[in-house]
N, C-alpha and C positions, 0 to 999 in steps of 0.2 A: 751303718746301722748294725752288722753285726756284731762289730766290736763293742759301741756301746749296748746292746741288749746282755751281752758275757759280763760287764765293768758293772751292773745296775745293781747296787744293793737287795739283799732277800728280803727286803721288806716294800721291796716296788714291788707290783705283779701289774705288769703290761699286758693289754689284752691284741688282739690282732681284730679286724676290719677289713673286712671279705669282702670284695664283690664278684659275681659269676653272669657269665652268659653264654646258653646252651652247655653250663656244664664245665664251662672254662672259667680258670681263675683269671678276671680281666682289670683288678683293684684290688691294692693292699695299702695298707698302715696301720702303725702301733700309734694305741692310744693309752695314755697315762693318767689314772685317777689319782691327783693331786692331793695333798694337805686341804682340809675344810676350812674355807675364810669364816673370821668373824664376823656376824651381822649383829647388832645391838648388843654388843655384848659376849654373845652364844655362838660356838660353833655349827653353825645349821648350813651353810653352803655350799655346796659339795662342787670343784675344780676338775676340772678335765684338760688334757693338753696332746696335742698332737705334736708329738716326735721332740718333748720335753717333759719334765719330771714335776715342774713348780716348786722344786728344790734349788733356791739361787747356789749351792755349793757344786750339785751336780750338773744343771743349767750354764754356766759357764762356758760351756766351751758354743755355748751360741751357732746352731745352726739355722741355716738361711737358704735359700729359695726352696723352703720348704713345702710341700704339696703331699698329695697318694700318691702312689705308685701306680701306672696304668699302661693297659696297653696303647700301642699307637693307635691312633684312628679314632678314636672312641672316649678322649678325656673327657669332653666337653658334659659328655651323658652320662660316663661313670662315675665323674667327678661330685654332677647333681646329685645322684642318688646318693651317693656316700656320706654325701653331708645331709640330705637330708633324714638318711637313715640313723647317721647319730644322734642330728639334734634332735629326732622323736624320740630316743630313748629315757629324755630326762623331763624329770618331772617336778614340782617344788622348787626354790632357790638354786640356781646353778650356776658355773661360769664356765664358760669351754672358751681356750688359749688358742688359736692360732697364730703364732709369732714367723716373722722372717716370712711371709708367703709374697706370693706375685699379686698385681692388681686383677688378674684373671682366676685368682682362686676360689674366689665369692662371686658364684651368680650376683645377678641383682635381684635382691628380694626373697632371697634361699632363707634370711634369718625369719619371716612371715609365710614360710609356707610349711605343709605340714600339721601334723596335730597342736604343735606347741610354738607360740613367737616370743621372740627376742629381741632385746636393744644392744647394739652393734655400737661400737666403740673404734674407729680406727687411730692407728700411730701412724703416718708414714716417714720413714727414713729416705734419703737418697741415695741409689746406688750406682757408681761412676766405672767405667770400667775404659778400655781401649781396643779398636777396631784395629786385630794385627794385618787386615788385608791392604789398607794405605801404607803401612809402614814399608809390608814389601813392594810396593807398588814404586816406594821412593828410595830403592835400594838401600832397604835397611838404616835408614837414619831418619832415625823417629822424632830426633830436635825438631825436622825440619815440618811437624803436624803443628809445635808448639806456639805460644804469642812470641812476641819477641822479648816481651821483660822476661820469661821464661826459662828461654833461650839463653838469655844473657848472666840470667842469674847460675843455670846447672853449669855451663859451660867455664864461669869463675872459679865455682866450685871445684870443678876437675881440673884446672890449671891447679888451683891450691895442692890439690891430693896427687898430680904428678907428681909436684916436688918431693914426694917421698918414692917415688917407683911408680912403675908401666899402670895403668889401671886395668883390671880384668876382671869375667865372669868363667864359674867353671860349675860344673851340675855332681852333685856328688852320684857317684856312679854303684854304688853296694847299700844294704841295708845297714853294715856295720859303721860306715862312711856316714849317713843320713844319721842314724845317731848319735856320733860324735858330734854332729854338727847342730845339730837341732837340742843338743845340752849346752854345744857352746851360745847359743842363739839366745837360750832363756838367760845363762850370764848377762849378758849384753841387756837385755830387755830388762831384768831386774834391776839391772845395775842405775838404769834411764828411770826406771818407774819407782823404787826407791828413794832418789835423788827428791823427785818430788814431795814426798812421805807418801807415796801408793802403793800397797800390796803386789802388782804386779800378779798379770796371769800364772806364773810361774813359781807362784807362794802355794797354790790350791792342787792336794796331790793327785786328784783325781782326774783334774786335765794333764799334768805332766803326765799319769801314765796311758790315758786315753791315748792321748797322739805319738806317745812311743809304742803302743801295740798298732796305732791306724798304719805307723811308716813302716814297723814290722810286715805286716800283713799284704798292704799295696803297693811298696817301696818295688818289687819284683816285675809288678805286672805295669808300671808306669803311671799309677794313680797317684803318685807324692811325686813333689819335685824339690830338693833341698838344693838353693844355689849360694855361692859363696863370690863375693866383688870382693875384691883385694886394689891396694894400693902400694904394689911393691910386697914387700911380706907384711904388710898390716892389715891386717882384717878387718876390712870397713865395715860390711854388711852381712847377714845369713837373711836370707829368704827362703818362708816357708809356703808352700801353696799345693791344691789338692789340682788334680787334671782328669778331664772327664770331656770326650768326647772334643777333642779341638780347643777345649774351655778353661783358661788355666786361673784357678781361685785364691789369690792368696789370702792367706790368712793370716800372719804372723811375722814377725822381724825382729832381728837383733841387732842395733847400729853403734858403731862405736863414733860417739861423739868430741873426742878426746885428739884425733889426728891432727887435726890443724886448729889452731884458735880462732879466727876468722871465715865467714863465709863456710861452716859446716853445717853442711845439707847433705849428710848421707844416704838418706832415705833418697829423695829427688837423684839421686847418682845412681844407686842401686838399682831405684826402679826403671831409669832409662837404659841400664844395662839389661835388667831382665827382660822387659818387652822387646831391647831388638834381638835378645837372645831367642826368647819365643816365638819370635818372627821367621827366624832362620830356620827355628824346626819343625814351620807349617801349621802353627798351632791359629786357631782365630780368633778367642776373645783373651785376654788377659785385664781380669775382672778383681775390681778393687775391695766391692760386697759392699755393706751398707756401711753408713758413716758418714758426715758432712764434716770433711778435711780437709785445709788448705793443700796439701799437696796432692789429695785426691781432684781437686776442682782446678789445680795446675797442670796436672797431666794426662786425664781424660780426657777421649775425643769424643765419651758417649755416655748418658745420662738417663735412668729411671726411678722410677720409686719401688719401695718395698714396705709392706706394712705387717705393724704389728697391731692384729684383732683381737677384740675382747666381747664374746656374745654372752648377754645375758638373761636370763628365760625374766619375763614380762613378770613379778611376783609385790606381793605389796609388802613383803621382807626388805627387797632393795626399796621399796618407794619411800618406804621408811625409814632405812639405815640414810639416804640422800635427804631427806628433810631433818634429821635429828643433826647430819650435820652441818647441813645450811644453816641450819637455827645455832647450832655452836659458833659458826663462826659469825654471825651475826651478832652474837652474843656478844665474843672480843673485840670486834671490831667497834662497835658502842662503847662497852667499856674504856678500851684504850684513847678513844677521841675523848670521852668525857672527863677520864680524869688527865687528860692532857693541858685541857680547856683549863679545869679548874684547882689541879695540886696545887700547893703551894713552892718554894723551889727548896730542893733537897727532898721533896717529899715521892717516893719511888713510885711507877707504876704498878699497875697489876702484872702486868706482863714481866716488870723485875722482878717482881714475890714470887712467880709462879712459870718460870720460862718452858 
């Protein structure tokens, strides 16, 4: 959080959201007034976002199991108030973003209480992660949690990536190490997301420098973990992931697809090196974040949701902007069925004249 409130452009001004009890600070978070959406037309709605910008350039770097800050003991009831102390602040057309939060974020019924009610919007994502306390349980060989196509599929793979040298994992150990590596990573990741025609994380300069001040900053105290899988001296994989509390998140990877022609699964090889690496150093969750991935839904032993909230204040602005464009699309869709029905052949539709 620090690092990005320092990176925030002078034209954000983030406010702070305070809660106190007998005098103690017992809740905090930054909230960000957003770009005004358009409703009919007119900029009239005014955006709110918690521990986001509603800037997709600076939003990018997507954070997740986002929540207040609280003290122990007490979320449950400093959590209510918080939110309902914001949602009373607004008045007229609004939207307030909760993205990335737990299923426990939103009382039930917090968007109806209060001076002002809202209609509530959810997204939910899956988020897959792995239980490192089986793994040590089964002396560090995490295959043995997997199905067996699994099993059979990572394990051809590493026969493959033998054949070029020993396979191993090693954790870069300095700050100047972690960014060597974590530049070589976005190579890699460009080079994969390119290949596609996609920009790639790694295009937008505001996350490259975000996450070269985060690894600066907590590379020391053990909050970054940059690991590197090797196949011999070929650099198969960079893994990047933040660690808090036993909890290891990854975020990022750079895999070189290019090693073997067959059967390249580097991702799947990487990350069964990283989790029994993790394993070994006592760590307990090694958490995938949100995203419904096959090799997420290959490798987890453990599975929740995460959603992305959209509140918005009860107003006949939105009742309006939701019926002008049900009647829009109501509109084409008539349209299109009727001169489908009746053109003649060669004769275009609407939807060619006006795509």
């Amino acid at each position: 959080m620090g690092v990005w409130l320092e990176m925030l452009p002078a034209d954000i001004r983030p406010e702070l959201l305070e809660a106190r009890l007998d005098g103690r600070v017992v809740g905090l978070a930054i909230v960000v007034r957003g770009p005004r959406r358009k409703l009919l037309g007119m900029k009239c709605c005014r955006t709110w976002h918690l521990h986001y910008t509603g800037r997709p350039e600076l939003d990018v770097i997507c954070p997740e199991h986002n929540d207040f800050l609280m003290e122990r003991g007490h979320e449950a009831a400093v959590r209510t108030a918080m939110l309902r102390h914001w949602l009373d602040q607004h008045h007229g057309p609004a939207e307030i973003t909760l993205f990335g939060i737990g299923e426990h974020m939103l009382p039930a019924g917090i968007e109806n209480r209060g001076k002002n009610r809202f209609l509530r919007k959810d997204v939910a994502l899956r988020t897959y992660s792995v239980d490192l306390n089986p793994v040590r349980d089964r002396g560090g060989d995490f295959l043995q949690l997997l199905s067996a196509n699994s099993r059979s599929l990572i394990r051809r793979s590493m026969r493959d990536y033998r054949r070029h040298g020993e396979l191993s994992v090693e954790s870069a150990g300095t700050v100047g190490q972690a960014l060597e590596w974590f530049d070589r990573l976005g190579v890699l990741h460009q080079r994969r997301w390119e290949s596609r025609g996609q920009p790639g994380s790694f295009s937008n300069g505001f996350f490259v420098e975000f996450h070269r001040s985060l690894i600066s900053r907590n590379m020391p105290t053990g909050g970054i973990q940059l690991l590197r899988v090797r196949a011999g001296n070929h650099d198969l994989a960079y893994l990047y992931s933040l660690v808090k509390d036993g909890r290891v998140y990854f975020y990022q990877s750079g895999l070189d697809y290019g090693i073997v022609e067959k059967n390249a699964h580097p991702g799947l090889v990487a990350h069964v090196f990283a989790i029994e690496h993790n394993a070994r150093l006592g760590h307990h969750v090694y958490d995938f974040m949100a995203g419904d991935s096959q090799y997420k839904r290959s490798l987890a032993t453990c599975q929740q949701e995460m959603f992305w909230t959209t509140l918005r204040t009860v107003s006949w602005h939105f009742e309006l902007h939701e019926l002008t464009g049900r009647l829009r699309r109501m509109a084409r869709t008539i349209l299109r069925s009727g001169n489908t029905r009746a053109r003649p052949a060669g004769c275009p539709l609407v939807s060619d004249l006006n795509p």
